[in-house]
Every structure is written in structure tokens, then in C-alpha cells.
C-alpha positions in Angstrom: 91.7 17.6 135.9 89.5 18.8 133.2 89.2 22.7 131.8 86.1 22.0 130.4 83.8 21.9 133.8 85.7 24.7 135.5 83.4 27.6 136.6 86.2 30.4 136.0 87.2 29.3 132.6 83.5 29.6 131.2 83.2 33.3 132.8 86.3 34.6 131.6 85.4 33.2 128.2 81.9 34.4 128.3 83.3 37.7 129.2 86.0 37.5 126.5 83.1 36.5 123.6 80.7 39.4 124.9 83.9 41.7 124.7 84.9 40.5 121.1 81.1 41.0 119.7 80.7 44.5 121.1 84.1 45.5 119.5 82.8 44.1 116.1 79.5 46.1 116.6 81.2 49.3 117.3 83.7 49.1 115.1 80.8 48.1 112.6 79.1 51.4 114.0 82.1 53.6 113.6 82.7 52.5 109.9 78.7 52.7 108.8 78.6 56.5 110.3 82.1 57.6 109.2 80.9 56.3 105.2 77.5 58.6 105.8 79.3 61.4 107.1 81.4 61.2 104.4 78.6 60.6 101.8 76.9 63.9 102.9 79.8 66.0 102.6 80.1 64.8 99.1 76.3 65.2 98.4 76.6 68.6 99.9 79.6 69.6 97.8 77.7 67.9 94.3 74.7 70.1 95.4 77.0 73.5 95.2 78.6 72.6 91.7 75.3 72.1 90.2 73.5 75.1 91.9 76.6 77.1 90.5 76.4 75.5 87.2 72.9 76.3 86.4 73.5 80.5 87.6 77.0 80.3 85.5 74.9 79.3 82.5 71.8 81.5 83.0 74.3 84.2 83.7 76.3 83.7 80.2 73.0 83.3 77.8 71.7 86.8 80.0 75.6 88.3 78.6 75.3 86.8 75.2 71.6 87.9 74.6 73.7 91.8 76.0 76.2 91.1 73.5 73.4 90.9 70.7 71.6 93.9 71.2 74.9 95.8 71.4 75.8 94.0 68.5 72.7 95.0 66.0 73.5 98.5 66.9 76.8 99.1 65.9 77.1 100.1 62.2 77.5 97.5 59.4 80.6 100.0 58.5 82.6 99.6 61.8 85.9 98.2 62.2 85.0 95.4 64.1 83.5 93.9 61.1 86.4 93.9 59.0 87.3 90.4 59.0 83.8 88.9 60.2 81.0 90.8 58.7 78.3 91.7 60.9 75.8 88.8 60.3 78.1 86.5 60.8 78.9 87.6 64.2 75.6 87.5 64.8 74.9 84.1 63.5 78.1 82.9 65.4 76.7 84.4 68.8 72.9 83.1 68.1 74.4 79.8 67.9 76.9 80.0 71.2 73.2 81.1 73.1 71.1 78.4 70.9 73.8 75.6 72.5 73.9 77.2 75.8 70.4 76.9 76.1 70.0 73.3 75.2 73.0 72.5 77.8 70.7 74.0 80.3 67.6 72.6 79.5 69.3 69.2 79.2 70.4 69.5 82.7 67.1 70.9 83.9 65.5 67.9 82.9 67.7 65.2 85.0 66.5 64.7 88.3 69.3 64.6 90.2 70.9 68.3 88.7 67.3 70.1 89.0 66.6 69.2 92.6 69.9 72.1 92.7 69.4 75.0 90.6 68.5 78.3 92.5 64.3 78.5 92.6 64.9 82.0 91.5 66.2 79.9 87.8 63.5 79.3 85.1 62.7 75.6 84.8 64.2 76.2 81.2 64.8 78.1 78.4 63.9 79.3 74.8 65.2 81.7 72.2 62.3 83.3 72.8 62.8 84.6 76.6 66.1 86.4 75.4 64.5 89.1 73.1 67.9 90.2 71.0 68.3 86.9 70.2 65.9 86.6 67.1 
């Protein structure tokens, strides 16, 4: 007696092969949307650092261009100045908002950090916009 011409054998077999591909396609299914669910929380999470980065650094050029003007009007004589004079201080601080500024502006111009910073954010920045800075 042969298995090959047997009616049942080729139905539960069919059946068997149909069950084996639709496992592989969900499984396939299951793995494809867990990696994009996954993908977008990470996207999602990259797109808060960034956003956060840019206001961080807007917000510390804004507190060093505060420190500036406070700076030019405090008195050459103070005691604050007695180890740093008060140009150099100056200098030292124009330079911390000169770098800050180019970090900025360096990110503003890559694609992938500007599509995140706040529309509320200059595209970038120059000495110029911070006036106690000159």
C-alpha cells in the first residue's frame, strides 16, 4: 500500500503547509511592527533631546549676553576683579557666547537636528542679536 496516492495524507499535509506559511507570515508581521514601534519611540525620544538642546543653548547665550551687561556695569575697582581684571572677564565670557553660538548654528544647519528646535527659536545666531555682547 502506497502513502503517496492516499487522499487523507495530502489534506492533512496541505493543511499542515498552509498552517506552517501563515505562522511564518505572522510571525514575520509581529517582528516587522514590533521593530517600527520601537523605531518611533526612539525617533520620538531623539526628537525631545534635540528640541531641548537647542532651548538649553538659546537659553545660556540669552544668560551670558545678562551676565555681560551686568558685567560692564560694575566698577573696574570692585573686588571681583581682583584676580581677573575686568576685560578679561569680559573677553573670557564673549568667547563662552562666541562658541555657544557656533554650537548652535552648527546644529541648526544639519537636517536631521533642525527639523526639532522650537519654531519659536531663531534659525541661528550672531554676536550681533545679543546687544551686550560687543
Amino acid at each position: 500500500m502506497s502513502y503517496r496516492n492516499d487522499p487523507d495524507l495530502d489534506t492533512a499535509s496541505g493543511y499542515a503547509k498552509s498552517w506552517v506559511i501563515w505562522l511564518i507570515v505572522v510571525l514575520f508581521l509581529a517582528s516587522g511592527a514590533s521593530w517600527f514601534f520601537s523605531r518611533t519611540v526612539q525617533t520620538v525620544d531623539t526628537g525631545l533631546v534635540r528640541y531641548q538642546e537647542f532651548q538649553e543653548i538659546y537659553n545660556t547665550t540669552t544668560k551670558i549676553n545678562t551676565d555681560l551687561c551686568n558685567l560692564k556695569k560694575v566698577d573696574e575697582k570692585d573686588i571681583m576683579f581682583k584676580d581677573f581684571s575686568k576685560a578679561q572677564i569680559i573677553l573670557a565670557n564673549q568667547n563662552n557666547l562666541n562658541r555657544w553660538i557656533a554650537e548652535y548654528n552648527a546644529k541648526s544647519s544639519l537636517i536631521n537636528f533642525n527639523v526639532w528646535k522650537s519654531t519659536t527659536l531663531p534659525y541661528s545666531l550672531s554676536q550681533q542679536q545679543f546687544d551686550c555682547a560687543n
